[in-house]
C-alpha positions in Angstrom: 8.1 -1.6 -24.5 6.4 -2.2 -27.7 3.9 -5.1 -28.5 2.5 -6.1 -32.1 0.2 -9.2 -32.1 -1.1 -10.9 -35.5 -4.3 -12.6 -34.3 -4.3 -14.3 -38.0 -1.2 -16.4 -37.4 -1.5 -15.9 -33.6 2.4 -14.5 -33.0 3.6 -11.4 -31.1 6.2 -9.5 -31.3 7.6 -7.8 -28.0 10.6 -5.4 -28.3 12.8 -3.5 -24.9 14.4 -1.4 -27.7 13.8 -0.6 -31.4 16.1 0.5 -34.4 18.6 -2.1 -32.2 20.7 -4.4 -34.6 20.1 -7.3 -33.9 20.4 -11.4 -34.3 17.4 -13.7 -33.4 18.1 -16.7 -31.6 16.5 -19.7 -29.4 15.3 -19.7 -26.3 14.1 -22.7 -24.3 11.3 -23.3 -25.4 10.0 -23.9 -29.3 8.2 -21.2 -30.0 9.5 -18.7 -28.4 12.7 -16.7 -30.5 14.7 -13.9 -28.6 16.4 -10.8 -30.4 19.6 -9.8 -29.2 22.0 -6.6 -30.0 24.4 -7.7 -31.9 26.9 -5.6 -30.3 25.8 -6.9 -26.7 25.1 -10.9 -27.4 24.0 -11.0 -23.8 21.6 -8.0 -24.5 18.4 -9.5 -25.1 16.1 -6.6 -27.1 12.6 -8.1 -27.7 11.3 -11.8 -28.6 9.2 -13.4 -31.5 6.5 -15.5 -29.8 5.1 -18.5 -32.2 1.3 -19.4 -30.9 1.1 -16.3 -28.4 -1.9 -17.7 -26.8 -0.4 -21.0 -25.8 2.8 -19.8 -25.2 1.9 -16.7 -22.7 2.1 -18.6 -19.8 5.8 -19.6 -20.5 6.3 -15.8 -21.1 5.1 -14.4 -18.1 6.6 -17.0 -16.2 9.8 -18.0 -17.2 11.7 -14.9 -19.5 12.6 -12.9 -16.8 10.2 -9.8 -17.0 9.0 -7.6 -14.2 5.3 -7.2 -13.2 4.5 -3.9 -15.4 6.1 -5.2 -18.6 3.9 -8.6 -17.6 0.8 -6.7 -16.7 1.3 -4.3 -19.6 1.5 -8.2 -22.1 -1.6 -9.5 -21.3 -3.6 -5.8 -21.4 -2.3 -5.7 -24.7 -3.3 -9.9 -25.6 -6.6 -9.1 -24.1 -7.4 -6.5 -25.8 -5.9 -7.9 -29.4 -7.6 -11.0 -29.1 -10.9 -8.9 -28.4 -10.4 -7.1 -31.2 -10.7 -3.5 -29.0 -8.9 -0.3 -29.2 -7.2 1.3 -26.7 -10.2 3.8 -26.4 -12.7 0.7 -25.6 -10.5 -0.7 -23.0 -9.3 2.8 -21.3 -13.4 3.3 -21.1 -14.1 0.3 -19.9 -11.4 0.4 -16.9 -12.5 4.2 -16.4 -9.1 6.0 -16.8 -7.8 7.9 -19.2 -6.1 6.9 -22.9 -2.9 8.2 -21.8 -2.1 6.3 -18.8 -3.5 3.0 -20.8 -1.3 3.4 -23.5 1.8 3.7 -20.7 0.3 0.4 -19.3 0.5 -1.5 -22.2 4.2 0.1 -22.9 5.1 -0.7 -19.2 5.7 3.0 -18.6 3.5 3.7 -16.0 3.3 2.4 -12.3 -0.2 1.2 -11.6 -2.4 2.1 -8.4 -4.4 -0.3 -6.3 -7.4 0.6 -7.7 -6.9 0.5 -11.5 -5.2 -3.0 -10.6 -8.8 -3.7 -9.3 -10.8 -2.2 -12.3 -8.4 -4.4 -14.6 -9.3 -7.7 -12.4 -13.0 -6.6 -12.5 -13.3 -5.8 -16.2 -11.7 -9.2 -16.9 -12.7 -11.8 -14.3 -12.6 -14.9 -17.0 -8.8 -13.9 -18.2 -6.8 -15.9 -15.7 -3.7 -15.3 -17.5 -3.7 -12.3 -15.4 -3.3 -14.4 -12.0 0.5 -14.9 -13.8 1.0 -11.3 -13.7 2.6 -11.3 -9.9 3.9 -14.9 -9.8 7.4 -15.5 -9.5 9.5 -16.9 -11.9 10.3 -20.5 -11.2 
């Protein structure tokens, strides 16, 4: 998975797949556009999300995405909106660059106690309480 978020105009970009063709479409909700393969229509490839910070919660919650692609969203919103690296926030959870990087990409399984250094480091984010809730 692959994330771009432009603070200035407050839209984020999250793509499955890259170098895909693709068609961008609606989805439910206003703000939120979804890329799909143009050879698969049903093959949904990244989305285009208009006022990421209001719009995360209907994200999280409602386009189908498991908990490490979730979890791996709002690391990389956190740490966009703060304006950190990846360096900053790998120190600041005490593990290394590589397996941050694989969080934010949702390549990497996560252990109880990084969970916990991620909740610690960030009590005041509660979009991370979204993280493990059930789509519904």
């Amino acid at each position: 998975m692959n994330l771009k978020y432009l603070r200035d105009n407050d839209l984020m970009y999250i793509y499955f797949e890259s170098n895909v063709p693709n068609t961008q479409t609606r989805t439910g909700h206003e703000q939120i556009f979804k890329f799909v393969a143009k050879a698969e229509k049903n093959k949904v490839i990244g989305y285009e999300v208009e006022s990421a910070s209001k719009s995360l919660n209907f994200v999280l919650t409602k386009l189908g995405l498991n908990s490490k692609q979730k979890l791996g969203i709002c690391l990389y919103f956190i740490r966009e909106r703060a304006g950190k690296t990846q360096e900053q926030i790998a120190h600041t959870l005490d593990i290394s660059l590589s397996k941050y990087k694989s969080l934010e990409k949702a390549d990497h399984n996560i252990n109880f106690d990084t969970l916990e250094s991620i909740f610690e480091a960030f009590p005041n984010e509660s979009i991370l309480e979204t993280v493990f809730q059930k789509a519904g």
